[in-house]
N, C-alpha and C positions, 0 to 999 in steps of 0.2 A: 519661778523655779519650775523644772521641768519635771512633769511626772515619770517615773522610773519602774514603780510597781505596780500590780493592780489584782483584779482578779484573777484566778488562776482560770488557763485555758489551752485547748489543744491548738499545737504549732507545729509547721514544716519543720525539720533542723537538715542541714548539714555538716557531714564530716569532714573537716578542713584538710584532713592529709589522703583520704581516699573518693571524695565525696558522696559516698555513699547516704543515702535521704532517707531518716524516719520522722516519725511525729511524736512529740514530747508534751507533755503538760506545764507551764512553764507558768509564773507569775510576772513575766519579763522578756523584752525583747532580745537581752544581751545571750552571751556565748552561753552554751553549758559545759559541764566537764565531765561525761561518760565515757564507757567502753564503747566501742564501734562493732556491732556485730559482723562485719565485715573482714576490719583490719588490726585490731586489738591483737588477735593474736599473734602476726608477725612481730609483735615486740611486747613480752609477757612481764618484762623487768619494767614497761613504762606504758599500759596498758591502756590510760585513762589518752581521753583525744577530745579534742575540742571542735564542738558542732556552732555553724554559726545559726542564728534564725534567719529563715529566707522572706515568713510571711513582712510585708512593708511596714515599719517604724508608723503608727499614728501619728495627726497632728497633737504637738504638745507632749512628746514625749521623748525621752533621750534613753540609749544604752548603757546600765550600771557599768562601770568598770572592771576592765579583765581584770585576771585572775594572774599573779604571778606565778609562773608554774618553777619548781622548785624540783634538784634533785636530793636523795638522800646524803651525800656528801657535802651540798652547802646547808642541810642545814647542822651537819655536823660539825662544820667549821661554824658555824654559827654558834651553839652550844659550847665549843669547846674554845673560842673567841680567836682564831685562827685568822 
């Protein structure tokens, strides 16, 4: 089985929709799910943006799985069993 977490450490990330590049602290190689200081605010109703890790996957290691992203309407159809 492939390792997925580990110590926590400083990494490259980018922004998938504007690419804009900071460094994050991460315990993991996979996506994270922040504001983008860059592009966040062109869209204030859906703020959060998805940075990938740019630093290289270790041997023996695999990406947790994304993150379903969700809007407030499904999950009120969810709640309300729509």
């Amino acid at each position: 089985m492939a390792q997925k977490t580990g110590k926590i450490s400083p990494k490259p990330y980018k922004c998938r929709e504007c690419g804009h590049q900071e460094t994050h602290s991460t315990n993991h190689y996979g996506a994270i799910y922040i504001r983008c200081g860059k592009c966040s605010w062109k869209s204030p109703m859906s703020p959060t943006k998805v940075f990938d890790c740019l630093e290289p996957l270790p041997e023996g290691w695999e990406k947790p799985e994304e993150w379903k992203m969700t809007t407030l309407g499904e999950v009120a159809d969810i709640v309300t069993g729509k």
